[in-house]
C-alpha positions in Angstrom: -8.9 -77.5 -25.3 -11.8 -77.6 -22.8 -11.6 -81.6 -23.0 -8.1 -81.5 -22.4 -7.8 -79.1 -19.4 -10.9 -81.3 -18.2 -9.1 -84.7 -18.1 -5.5 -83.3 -16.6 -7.6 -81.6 -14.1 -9.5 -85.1 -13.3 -5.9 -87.1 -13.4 -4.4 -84.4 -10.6 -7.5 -84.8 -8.8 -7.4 -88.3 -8.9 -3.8 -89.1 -8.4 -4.2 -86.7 -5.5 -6.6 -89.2 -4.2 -4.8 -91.9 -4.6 -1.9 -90.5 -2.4 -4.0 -88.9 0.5 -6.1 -92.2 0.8 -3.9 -95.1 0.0 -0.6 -93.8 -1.1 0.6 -92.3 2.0 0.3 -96.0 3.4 2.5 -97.6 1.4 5.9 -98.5 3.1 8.5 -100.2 0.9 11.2 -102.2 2.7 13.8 -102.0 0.0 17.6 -103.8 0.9 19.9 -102.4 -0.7 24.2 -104.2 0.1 26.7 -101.3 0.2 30.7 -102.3 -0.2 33.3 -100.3 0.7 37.2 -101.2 0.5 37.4 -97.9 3.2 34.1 -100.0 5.7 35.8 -101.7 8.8 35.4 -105.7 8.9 33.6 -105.0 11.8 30.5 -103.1 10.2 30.2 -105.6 6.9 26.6 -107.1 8.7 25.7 -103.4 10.3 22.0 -102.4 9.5 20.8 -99.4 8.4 17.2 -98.0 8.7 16.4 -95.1 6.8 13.1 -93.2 6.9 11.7 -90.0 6.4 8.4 -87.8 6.0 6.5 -89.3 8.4 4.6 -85.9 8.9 3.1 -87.6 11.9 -0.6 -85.4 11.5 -1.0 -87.4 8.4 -1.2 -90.0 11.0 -4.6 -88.7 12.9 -6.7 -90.3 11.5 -5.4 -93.9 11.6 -2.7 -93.7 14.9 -2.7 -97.6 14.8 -0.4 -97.0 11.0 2.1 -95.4 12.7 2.8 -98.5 14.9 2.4 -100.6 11.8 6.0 -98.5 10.5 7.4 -99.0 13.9 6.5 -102.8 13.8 8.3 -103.0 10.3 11.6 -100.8 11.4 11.7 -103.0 14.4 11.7 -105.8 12.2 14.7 -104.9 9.8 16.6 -105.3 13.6 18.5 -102.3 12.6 22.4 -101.1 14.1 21.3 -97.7 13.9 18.2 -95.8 11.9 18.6 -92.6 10.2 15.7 -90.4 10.3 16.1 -87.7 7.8 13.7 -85.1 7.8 10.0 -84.0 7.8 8.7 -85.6 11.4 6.1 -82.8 11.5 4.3 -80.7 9.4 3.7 -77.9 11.9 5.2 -78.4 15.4 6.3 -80.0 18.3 2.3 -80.2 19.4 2.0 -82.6 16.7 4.5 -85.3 17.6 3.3 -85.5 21.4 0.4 -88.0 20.9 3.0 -90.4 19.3 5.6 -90.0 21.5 5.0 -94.2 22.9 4.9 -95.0 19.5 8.0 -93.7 18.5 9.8 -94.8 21.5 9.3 -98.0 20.4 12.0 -97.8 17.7 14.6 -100.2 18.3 18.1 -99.9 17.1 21.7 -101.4 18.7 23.2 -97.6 18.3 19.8 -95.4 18.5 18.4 -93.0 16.2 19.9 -90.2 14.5 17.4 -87.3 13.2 18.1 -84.0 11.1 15.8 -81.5 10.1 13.8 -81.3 7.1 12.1 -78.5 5.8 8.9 -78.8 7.4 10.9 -79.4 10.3 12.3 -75.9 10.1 8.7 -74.5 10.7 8.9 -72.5 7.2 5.6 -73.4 6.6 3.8 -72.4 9.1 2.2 -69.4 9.2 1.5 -69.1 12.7 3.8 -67.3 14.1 4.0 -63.8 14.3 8.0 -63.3 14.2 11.3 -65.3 13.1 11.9 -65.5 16.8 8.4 -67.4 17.5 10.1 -69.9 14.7 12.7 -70.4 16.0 11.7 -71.0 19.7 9.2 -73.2 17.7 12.1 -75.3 16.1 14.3 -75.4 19.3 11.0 -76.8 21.3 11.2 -79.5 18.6 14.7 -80.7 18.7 14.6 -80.6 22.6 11.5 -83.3 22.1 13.6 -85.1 19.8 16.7 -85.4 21.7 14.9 -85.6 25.5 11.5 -87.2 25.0 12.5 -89.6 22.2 16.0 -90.0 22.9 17.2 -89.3 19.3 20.4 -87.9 18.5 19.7 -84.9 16.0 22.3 -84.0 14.0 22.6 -80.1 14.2 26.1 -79.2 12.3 27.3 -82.3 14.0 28.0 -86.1 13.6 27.7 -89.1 15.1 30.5 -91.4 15.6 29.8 -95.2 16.2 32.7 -97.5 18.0 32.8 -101.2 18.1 34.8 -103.3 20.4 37.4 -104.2 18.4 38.3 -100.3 18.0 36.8 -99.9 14.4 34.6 -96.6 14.1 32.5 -94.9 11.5 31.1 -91.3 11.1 
């Protein structure tokens, strides 16, 4: 038994390693064709960026990655990217050294953002009431929409038009 717990105790430790030191580096490009009888003509070459859990204070100790995942969103040359969660761990104070960086994200129709759970500041333990939260989370979304430009998607959508009329939601 001793031997046992021994080794998976090693293997967490190890694979825990593995993601902190090279793991959370890895950025995989993956293409993936959607077809849709309901898709206007006009959207059958649109581009898609998805990306999420960037936790940006992962992203301390080497800033120069961060630009690296810019560099490679930039070069998908994406319609729009979708941004789905978990930009910080802790707060708005975390995103503000990055701010240039993330800027730099290209896309013909922008950037659309929700909230993941990080996002919603659950984590933290700093704050001394609901209401600190909260302040906390609205101070993050104004960042997102004002400083970076985003649109974040708050019990709302995002319609996009193209010049021949056609739409999607």
């Amino acid at each position: 038994f001793g031997y046992v717990s021994l080794g998976l105790v090693i293997a967490v430790v190890l694979a825990l390693a593995y993601g902190f030191w090279i793991g959370r580096w890895n950025l995989k490009v993956r293409d993936i064709d959607y077809h849709s009888d309901r898709l206007p003509a006009a959207f059958q070459d649109f581009r898609i960026v998805h990306i999420s859990d960037l936790h940006l204070n992962t992203f301390d100790d080497n800033p120069a990655k961060l630009q690296t995942f810019v560099d490679v969103i930039n070069a998908q040359h994406p319609d729009l990217v979708c941004f789905t969660g978990d930009l910080v761990t802790d707060g708005r104070r975390e995103a503000e050294p990055y701010t240039d960086i993330l800027k730099g994200i290209e896309a013909r129709h922008g950037i659309v953002s929700v909230f993941g759970n990080h996002d919603f500041l659950i984590y933290n333990r700093n704050f001394a009431t609901n209401e600190e939260r909260l302040e906390a989370m609205d101070e993050l979304a104004r960042y997102e929409r004002e400083e970076l430009g985003w649109t974040l998607l708050r019990d709302s959508s995002k319609v996009i038009h193209t010049a021949d009329g056609s739409s999607i939601t």
